[in-house]
Structure formats: structure tokens, C-alpha cells
N, C-alpha and C positions, 0 to 999 in steps of 0.2 A: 504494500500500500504506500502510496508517494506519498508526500507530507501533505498536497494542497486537496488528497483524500479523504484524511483524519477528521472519522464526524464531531461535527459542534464548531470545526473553527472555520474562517474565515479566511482564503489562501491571498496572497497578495496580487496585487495588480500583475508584478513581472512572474508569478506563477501561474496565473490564470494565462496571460498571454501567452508560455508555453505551446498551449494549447494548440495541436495543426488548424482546428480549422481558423484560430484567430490568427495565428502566422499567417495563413492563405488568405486570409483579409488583410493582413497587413503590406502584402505585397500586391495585392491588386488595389487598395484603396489605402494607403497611406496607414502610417502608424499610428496617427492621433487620431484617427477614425477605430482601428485596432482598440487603443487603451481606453478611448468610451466606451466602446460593446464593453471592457473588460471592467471598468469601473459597474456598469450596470449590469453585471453578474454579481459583482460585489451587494449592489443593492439590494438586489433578487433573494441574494444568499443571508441577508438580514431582515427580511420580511418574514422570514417563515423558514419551514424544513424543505429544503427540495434537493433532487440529486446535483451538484456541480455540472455534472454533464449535460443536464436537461437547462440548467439555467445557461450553457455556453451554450450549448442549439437555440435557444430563444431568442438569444444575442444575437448569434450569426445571421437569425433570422430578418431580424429588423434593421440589418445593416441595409445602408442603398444599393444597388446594382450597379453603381458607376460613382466616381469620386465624384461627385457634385450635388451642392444642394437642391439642384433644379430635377424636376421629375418629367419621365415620359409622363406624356396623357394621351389620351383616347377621345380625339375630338369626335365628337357627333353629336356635335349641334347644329347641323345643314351651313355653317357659314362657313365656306371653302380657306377664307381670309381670316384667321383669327387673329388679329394682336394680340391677345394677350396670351394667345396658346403658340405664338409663335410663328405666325405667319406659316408661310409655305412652306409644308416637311419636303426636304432634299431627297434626292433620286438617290438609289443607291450607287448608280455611276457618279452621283457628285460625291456621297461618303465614300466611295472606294478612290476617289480623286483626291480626297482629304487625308486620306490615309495615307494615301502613298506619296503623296508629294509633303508631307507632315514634318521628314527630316530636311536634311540639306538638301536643294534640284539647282536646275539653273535658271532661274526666278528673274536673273538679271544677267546671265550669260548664255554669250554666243560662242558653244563649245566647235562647230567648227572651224570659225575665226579665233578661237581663244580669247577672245578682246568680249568687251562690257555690252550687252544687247537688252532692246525696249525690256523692260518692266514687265510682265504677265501678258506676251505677244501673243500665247496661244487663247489666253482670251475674248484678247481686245480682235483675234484673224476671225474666232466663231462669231463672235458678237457682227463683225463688219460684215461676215457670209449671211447671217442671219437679217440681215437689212443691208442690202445692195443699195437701195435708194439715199442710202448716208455717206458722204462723200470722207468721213474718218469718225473716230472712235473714242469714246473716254471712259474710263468708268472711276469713280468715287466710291467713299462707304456709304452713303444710302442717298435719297432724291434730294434730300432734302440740303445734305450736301452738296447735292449737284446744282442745286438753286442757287445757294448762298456764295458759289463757286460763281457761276455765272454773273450773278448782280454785284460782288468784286470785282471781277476780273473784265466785265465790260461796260459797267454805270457807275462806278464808285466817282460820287461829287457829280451825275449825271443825273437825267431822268428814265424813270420806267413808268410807260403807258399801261394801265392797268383798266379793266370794266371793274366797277365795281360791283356787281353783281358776281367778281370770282377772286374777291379778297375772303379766302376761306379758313378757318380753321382748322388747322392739319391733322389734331389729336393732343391729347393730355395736354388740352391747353395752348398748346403753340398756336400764332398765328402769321400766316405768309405773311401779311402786310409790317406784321414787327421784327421779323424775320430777314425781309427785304432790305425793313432801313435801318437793323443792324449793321448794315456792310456798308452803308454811307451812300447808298443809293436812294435818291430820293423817286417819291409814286406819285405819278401824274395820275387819278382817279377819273374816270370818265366814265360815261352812261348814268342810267339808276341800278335797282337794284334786277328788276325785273328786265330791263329792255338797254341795249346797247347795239347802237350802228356804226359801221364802217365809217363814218361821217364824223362821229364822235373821237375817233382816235386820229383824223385826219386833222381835223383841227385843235389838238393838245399837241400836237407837231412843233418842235422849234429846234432851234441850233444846239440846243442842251439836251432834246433827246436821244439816248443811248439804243434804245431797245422799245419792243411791242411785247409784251409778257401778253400770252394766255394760258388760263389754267382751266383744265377739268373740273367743273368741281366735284370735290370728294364729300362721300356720304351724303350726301342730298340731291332731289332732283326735283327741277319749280316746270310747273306746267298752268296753263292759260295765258294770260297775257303777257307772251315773254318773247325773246329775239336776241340775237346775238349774230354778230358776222360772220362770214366761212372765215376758212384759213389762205382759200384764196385771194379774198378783199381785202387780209389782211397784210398780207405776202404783197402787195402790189404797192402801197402806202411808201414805201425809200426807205426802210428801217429795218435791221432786222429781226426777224418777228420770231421767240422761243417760243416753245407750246411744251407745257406739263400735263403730259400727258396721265399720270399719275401711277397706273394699275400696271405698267410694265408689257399691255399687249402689241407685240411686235408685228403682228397682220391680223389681217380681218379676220375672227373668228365667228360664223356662221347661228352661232348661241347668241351672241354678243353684238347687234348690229349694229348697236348706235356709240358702242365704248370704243374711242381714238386709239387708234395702235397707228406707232412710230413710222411704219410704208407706206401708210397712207398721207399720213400729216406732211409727212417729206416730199413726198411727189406731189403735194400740192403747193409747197412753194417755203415752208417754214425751213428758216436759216439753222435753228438747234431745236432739237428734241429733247427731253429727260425724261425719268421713269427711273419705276423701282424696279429691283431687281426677285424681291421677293414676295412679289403677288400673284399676275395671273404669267408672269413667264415661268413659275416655280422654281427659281433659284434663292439662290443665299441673299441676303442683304447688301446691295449695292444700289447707286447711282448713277443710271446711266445716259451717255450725255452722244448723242450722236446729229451730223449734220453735217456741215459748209467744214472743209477741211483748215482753213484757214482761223475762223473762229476756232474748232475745236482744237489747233494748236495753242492759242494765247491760252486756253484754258491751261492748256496742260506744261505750260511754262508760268505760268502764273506763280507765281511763291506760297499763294495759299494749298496750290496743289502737293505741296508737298504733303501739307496738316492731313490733307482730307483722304490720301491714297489708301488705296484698299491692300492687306496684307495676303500672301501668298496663299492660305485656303481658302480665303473668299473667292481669289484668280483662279484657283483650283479647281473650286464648287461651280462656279458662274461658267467657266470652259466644258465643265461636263456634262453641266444643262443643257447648252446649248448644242452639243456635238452629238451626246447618248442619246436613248429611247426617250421617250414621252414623259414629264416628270409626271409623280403624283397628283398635283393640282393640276394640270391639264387633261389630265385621263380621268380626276373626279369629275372638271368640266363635262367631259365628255359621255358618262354613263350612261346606259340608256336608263328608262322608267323602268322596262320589262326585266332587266338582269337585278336592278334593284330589289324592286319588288318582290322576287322568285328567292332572294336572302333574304327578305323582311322575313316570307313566309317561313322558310326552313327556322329560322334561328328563332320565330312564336311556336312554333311547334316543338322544338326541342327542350325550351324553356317552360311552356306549359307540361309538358312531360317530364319536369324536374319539381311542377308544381306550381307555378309560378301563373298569375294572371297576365299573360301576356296577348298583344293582340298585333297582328301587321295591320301598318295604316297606311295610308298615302300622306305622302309630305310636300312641304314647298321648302327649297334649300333658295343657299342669295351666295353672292361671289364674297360679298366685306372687303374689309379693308379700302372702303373706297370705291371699290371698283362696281361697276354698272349698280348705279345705286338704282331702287325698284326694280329689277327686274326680277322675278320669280324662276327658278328650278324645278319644275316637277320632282318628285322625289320620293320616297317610301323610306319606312322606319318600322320602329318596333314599339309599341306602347304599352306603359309600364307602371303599376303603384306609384304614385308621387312619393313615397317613402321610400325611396331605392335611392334617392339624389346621393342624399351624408355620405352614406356607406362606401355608395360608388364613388366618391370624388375624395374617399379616407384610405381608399382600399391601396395592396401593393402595388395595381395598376390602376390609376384615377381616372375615371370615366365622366364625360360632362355631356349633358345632353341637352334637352331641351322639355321644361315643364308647359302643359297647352292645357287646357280644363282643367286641371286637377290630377292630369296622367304622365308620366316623364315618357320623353319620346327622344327614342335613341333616331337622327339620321342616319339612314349608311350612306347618303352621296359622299359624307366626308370620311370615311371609314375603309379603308382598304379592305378587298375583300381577304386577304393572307392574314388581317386582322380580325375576321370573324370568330375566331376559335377563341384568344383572348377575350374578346367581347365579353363572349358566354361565359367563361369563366370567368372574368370578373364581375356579370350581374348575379353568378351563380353565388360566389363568395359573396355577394353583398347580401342577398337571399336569406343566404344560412347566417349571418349576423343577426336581421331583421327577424326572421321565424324564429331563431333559437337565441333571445333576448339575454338568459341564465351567463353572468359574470363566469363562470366556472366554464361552461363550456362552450365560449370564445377561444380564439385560437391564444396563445402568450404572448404571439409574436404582433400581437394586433394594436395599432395604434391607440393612445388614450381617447382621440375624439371617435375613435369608430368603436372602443368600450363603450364610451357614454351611449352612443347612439342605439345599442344595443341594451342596455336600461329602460329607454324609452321609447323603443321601435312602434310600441301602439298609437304613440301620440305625435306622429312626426309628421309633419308639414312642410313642404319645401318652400322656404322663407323668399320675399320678394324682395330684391334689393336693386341697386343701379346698374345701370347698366353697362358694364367691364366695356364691353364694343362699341362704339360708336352708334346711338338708337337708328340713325337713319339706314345704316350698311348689313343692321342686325335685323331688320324686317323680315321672318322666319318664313309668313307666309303671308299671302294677301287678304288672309283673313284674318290674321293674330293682331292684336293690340301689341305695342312697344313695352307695355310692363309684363304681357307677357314673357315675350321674350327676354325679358329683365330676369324671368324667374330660373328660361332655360340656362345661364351663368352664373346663378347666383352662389357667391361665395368664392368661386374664380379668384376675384380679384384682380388689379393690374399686378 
């Protein structure tokens, strides 16, 4: 019998860690991640009788899966765009691009020349194959970047022509207009809020202005008495004229008729483009700046561009979006209704055969983040006890979906279908918390707020709170009210 055997005592921190399996956490997730599990065996081991071994399994259990505070989740809440779940999950040609280019590459070298070559060429060559209509290439770490790059590096102490009907609010607060004159750019505001003509921007015209700014606007969409200019009245004015485009889509996509993508806007006559890189093109977070090769130089000599450069996984990530298969967020785009629906049913039938009130429904999913604001998804899901929310969003894999009457409603348009299996299993495990309420026969390893939840499983109501996503982008379905959809996040948090 080893000493940290000996019933009654209490073995030490550096004997408990002994232990292989806390060694094998310690080499996968750091040491001081190791000596927590190991102190809360210690606590374990002070509470009451239990075997050491059984309090190290409990431990090992509640370690994370990966060194970070941050958790997978399981979106399925129909909004393809989550801010706050992370935008566009990456292809796995982007993670196997992360990976592999993670140590030393030639990031900044030209090894047949052996001498110093562009910055992240392969790219900045996809991105320029990806939009022929751009005459050269830039990218930054997000749009917003890319804005604040542009109004330095081409109106600092100048003017930007603005409608004011597209001085928007970008999220958590930020807004373009304070954003703009940050950088010493002053905003020439034109039109109302609802109506803006070619006419309007032609005469804010003078020797001081710099630029025509136009923006998409994000998360909202004004319909009756409204108007605004093409991009070719706009193109034609002597200025040259940027378009933020915002959502990142790079052609027309056929879902999507009336959301600006970069080949079109271009071939109508706009000088620069921007866009994100992590919405509806499904890459990593960038800023992407493409157009008139001669602006998109100054950009990219500009001194601010040094601040704003994107580091070698993002070049990684952003190359293999663009090069690989279809990423996740353009193949959710893409679903049909019918393949849908055919997993609502399977995964209610399996789940009712586990006991569970489960029902397939028809859903309406939305893009977010901005992008096509109103426009509706058809869509199908699973509907579910409004008492499944805690458990599922406490569990080892947190599930967030969507509360509508009083039923939690899991989307699958944002739900990979290779994720169906986890799904189950994790409403399965939230289930057996809810059904079997008894403190004793919860699991050990089970977090404090999904015990509590488990105390109170009769009385649970999925609580209404604000809403984490921008209300207009989070528009679930064309029938839900916006506090509904408040309910399907709630707790989320940013």
C-alpha cells in the first residue's frame, strides 16, 4: 500500500499528481491545470469517505478537452452568423492549414530566390483568383480594420461623403461614424435617413473631398419610402467611391439576391471593396480590402498597415477557405429543406425512444451577423421541453438553441450533420439530469450549475433575457417576436 493509500489521510498535492492519469493531463493541458484537478481531489477527499481513485476519475473528468477557457458549443439556433458563438466555424482544410503551417513556413520567404517575399502570397493569389474583377488585394485582421485603414490612409484631414441613412452601428456599441472620425477623417453626411440621391452626394462634392463611402447596412432592413443610389451613379460622381460591403459574399449567391458581394460591386465601377472574412465567405476573421490596384497599394504601405496585419494562421485559414471544399457556413447556406427535415425526423424518433417529448418541426433559420438582414431560411429542427435549455448549455458539450412557445427548438441548418450523434447525446445527458433530479445520482463529474439544475428540474423555465445577437440579424422566423428569440440565447452571453 503507497503512503497516499493509507485510509483516513489526506495525500499531498505532489502525490496525488503522481497519478498517470493527472501526469497525462499535465502534458496535454499544462501543469497548473494538473494541480487544480489535484487540489480538488484534495477537497473531495475532505468532504466525506471516498476511494482516492474514484475522487482522481472525477477530476480527470471535469478537466476541459483542450487548454482553454473557451468551450466548443453546438450552435442550433438557425442563425448561421453567431457573434457571440463565434462566427463562422472553419473548414477542416482551414484547421489542417493551421496546423500545419503553426510552426516555422515561409510566411515571408521566397525559398526559390532565397531573398525576402510578399507576406501571406498564397492568400492574398486565392483571394485575387476568387475575385478576378479586383485589380489587387489586401487583407487586415477584421473589416473593421479594413475601414479604419482606408479612412487613414486616404481622408485623414479630408472629407468622407456619407448617406446618412448608412451611419450604422456595427455591434457592442461601436459606431462607423465615431469610428471614421477616429482616424481624422472628417463625414460629409448627406441625404435623410430614409431617402438618398445621386444628387445629394454630387453636390457635398468639393476640393476636400477624399472619398464616396457606402455601407450595407448591417442588421437592419427599412422598407416603404426609401431610395438610395446604385453603385453605378455612384462610380461616375470623380471620387473614388468604397463600398462595405459587410457579410464577406464574394458572388452572387442565388439564396441571397439582394446581399452585395465584392464581383459585382467591382464591375460596377467601385474603386475599393471591404468585407469580412468570417461570415458568409466562412473563413477566419479578416478584413478584406480588394479593388483599383493603385489604391490598394497606398493601403498596404501605409504605416498603419503594419498595426492592423493579419498573422500567419489567419493567412493560413483564409488560403484554405478559399482554395478547399465548401466551408461549413456555405454548405449550411446551402441545405436543402428535404435533407433537413429527414434528420429532424430521425433524431425525434430516436429521442422519443429514449423517452423524451420530442417533436420534428419546420423552422425558419437567418444568415446574422449582419448579413441579409430579413431574409428567412426555411429550415427544420427538433422541438423540445423548454426545461432542457440549463442543462444543455451546463453540459460537457453546451448546446444552445432556440426557445418559441414555450418548446426549445434545436435548428439543424446550423448543425453539421457529422454533429448529429453528439446532438443526441448531449440532449440525452441533459435528459437524464432533468428526469433523475436525486443529488446522489448525478454524475461527480457534473458541473455545480447543472447540480443545481437538477434540484429543481420541475420548476425550470427558460428565463428571457437580451439579446447576445444583434435583435434585427436574430429574427428566427417571420413569425417569432424578437424576445422570443431573446429566449433562444439566453444566458449565452457576449
Amino acid at each position: 500500500m503507497g503512503k497516499a493509500d493509507v485510509p483516513g489521510r489526506i495525500p499531498s498535492v505532489r502525490e496525488i499528481m503522481d497519478d498517470p492519469r493527472l501526469r497525462a493531463a499535465a502534458a496535454g493541458l499544462g501543469r497548473s491545470e494538473a494541480r487544480e484537478a489535484a487540489r480538488r481531489v484534495q477537497r473531495s477527499l475532505r468532504g466525506g469517505h471516498r476511494p482516492l481513485a474514484e475522487a482522481v476519475a472525477d477530476a480527470v473528468a471535469a478537466l476541459p478537452p483542450a487548454p482553454t477557457r473557451h468551450r466548443r458549443v453546438l450552435n442550433a439556433t438557425g442563425v448561421l452568423v453567431h457573434t457571440n458563438l463565434g462566427r463562422a466555424p472553419l473548414s477542416r482544410a482551414a484547421v489542417d492549414a493551421v496546423a500545419y503551417l503553426a510552426g516555422t513556413s515561409d510566411l515571408e520567404l521566397d525559398l526559390a530566390q532565397n531573398r525576402r517575399g510578399r507576406r501571406g502570397r498564397g492568400a492574398l493569389e486565392a483571394l485575387h483568383a476568387a475575385v478576378p474583377a479586383a485589380e489587387a488585394v489586401h487583407v487586415v485582421n477584421n473589416n473593421a480594420a479594413a475601414m479604419v485603414l482606408v479612412a487613414t490612409a486616404l481622408a485623414q484631414g479630408a472629407e468622407i461623403v456619407v448617406s446618412r441613412g448608412e451611419l450604422v452601428e456595427i455591434g457592442d456599441g461601436f459606431r462607423l461614424p465615431e469610428l471614421l472620425e477616429s482616424t481624422g477623417a472628417r463625414l460629409r453626411e448627406v441625404g435623410t435617413t430614409n431617402r438618398t440621391t445621386a444628387d445629394d452626394y454630387a453636390r457635398a462634392i468639393n476640393d476636400n473631398t477624399a472619398l464616396l463611402l457606402r455601407v450595407h447596412p448591417s442588421n437592419f432592413a427599412m422598407s416603404g419610402y426609401v431610395s438610395s443610389p446604385s453603385v453605378r451613379e455612384l462610380a461616375s460622381l470623380g471620387r473614388p467611391l468604397v463600398v462595405d460591403i459587410g457579410s464577406g459574399l464574394l458572388a452572387p449567391h442565388p439564396l441571397l439576391p439582394d446581399e452585395p458581394d465584392a464581383a459585382t460591386v467591382l464591375a460596377q465601377g467601385a474603386a475599393l471593396v471591404t468585407a469580412s472574412g468570417d461570415k458568409l465567405l466562412g473563413g477566419p476573421q479578416a478584413g478584406l480590402l480588394l479593388g483599383e490596384a493603385a489604391l490598394v497599394e497606398r493601403l498596404r504601405r501605409h504605416p498603419l498597415a503594419r498595426a492592423l496585419r493579419t498573422g500567419k494562421l489567419t493567412l493560413a485559414a483564409l488560403e484554405a477557405t478559399l482554395r478547399g471544399p465548401v466551408p461549413p457556413l456555405p454548405a449550411a447556406l446551402s441545405r436543402s429543406v428535404g435533407e433537413l427535415g429527414d434528420r429532424a425526423g430521425e433524431m425525434a424518433r430516436r429521442l422519443c425512444g429514449a423517452g423524451l417529448d420530442a417533436v420534428a418541426v419546420s423552422t425558419e433559420a437567418v444568415v446574422g451577423g449582419g448579413g441579409a438582414p430579413g431574409v428567412a431560411l426555411p429550415s427544420a429542427g427538433v422541438s423540445l421541453p423548454d426545461g432542457l435549455g440549463p442543462p444543455l448549455r451546463a453540459g460537457r458539450m453546451p448546446v444552445l438553441g432556440c426557445v418559441h412557445k414555450g418548446r426549445l427548438v434545436l435548428d439543424l441548418r446550423t448543425v453539421e450533420e457529422e454533429d448529429d450523434e453528439l446532438l443526441i447525446g448531449a440532449v440525452l445527458d441533459a435528459w437524464g439530469l432533468v428526469a433523475r433530479p436525486s443529488a446522489a445520482s448525478a454524475p461527480a463529474s457534473a458541473s455545480a450549475s447543472a447540480r443545481a439544475i437538477t434540484a429543481t428540474a420541475g420548476a425550470l423555465k427558460e428565463p428571457a433575457a437580451a439579446v447576445p445577437e444583434t435583435a434585427g440579424t436574430v429574427t428566427h422566423s417571420a413569425t417569432r417576436a424578437a424576445g422570443a428569440v431573446a429566449e433562444a440565447v439566453a444566458g449565452a452571453g457576449p
